[in-house]
C-alpha angles and dihedrals in degrees: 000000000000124000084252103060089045089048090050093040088048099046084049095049084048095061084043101056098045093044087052093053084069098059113081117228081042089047099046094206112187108265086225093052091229122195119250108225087197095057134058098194121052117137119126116000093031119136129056125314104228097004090283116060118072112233147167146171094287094045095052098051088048088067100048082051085057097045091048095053094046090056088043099051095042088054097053089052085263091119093126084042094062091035086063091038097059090040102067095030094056087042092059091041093048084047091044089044085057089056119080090176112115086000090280084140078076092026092250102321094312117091116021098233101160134090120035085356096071081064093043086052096050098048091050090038088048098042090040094052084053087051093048104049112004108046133066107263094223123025119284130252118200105238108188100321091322134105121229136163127245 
């Protein structure tokens, strides 16, 4: 797989996903709409995707935003760009969702980042940061013993 065909699959599974934290049965909302002492904002979209991810509108929509820019970018032959991008944003977001202190874990009370998605974060952060710098951006042609990209 290229840079370019993980960037464009990624961007894709990120409009997805925070399309699907909006659908409820997927986004497993609490049935008495329970107030979260840890967020500020809650509202639609609020619960945990799959039962497991916290999650709510913000977050959602951060996820569509990603998703948008990675289609964008690969698009626009940015594909290593938005590798690298998502690298080191997911790999902050997957350190600050370790951190209680001062409620970063919700970035201040704004997007829920603790809990399964610190290890959600890494792995993306992890696959992303092997697509930006360390594989061929399209895929690669033989020349006469030598590899080269196309």
């Amino acid at each position: 797989m290229s840079a370019r065909q993980f960037g464009m699959v990624l961007g894709i599974v990120f409009i997805v996903v925070g399309i699907l934290g909006f659908v409820p049965g997927i986004n497993q909302m609490p049935h008495d709409h329970g107030h979260d002492p840890n967020l500020t904002v809650e509202g639609p979209g609020t619960g945990h995707l799959l039962g497991i991810f916290h999650v709510n509108v913000l977050h959602n929509l951060v996820h569509i935003l990603f998703g948008v820019i990675g289609v964008v970018m690969v698009r626009a032959g940015k594909a290593r760009d938005y590798c690298r991008f998502v690298a080191i944003a997911y790999g902050l977001l997957a350190i600050l969702g370790l951190i209680p202190t001062a409620n970063l874990n919700h970035t201040f009370g704004l997007i829920p980042i603790e809990g399964a998605d610190v290890a959600l974060h890494a792995l993306i952060a992890l696959a992303a940061a092997v697509f930006g710098w360390f594989v061929a951006v399209e895929g690669t042609t033989t020349t006469t013993g030598t590899t080269t990209t196309t």
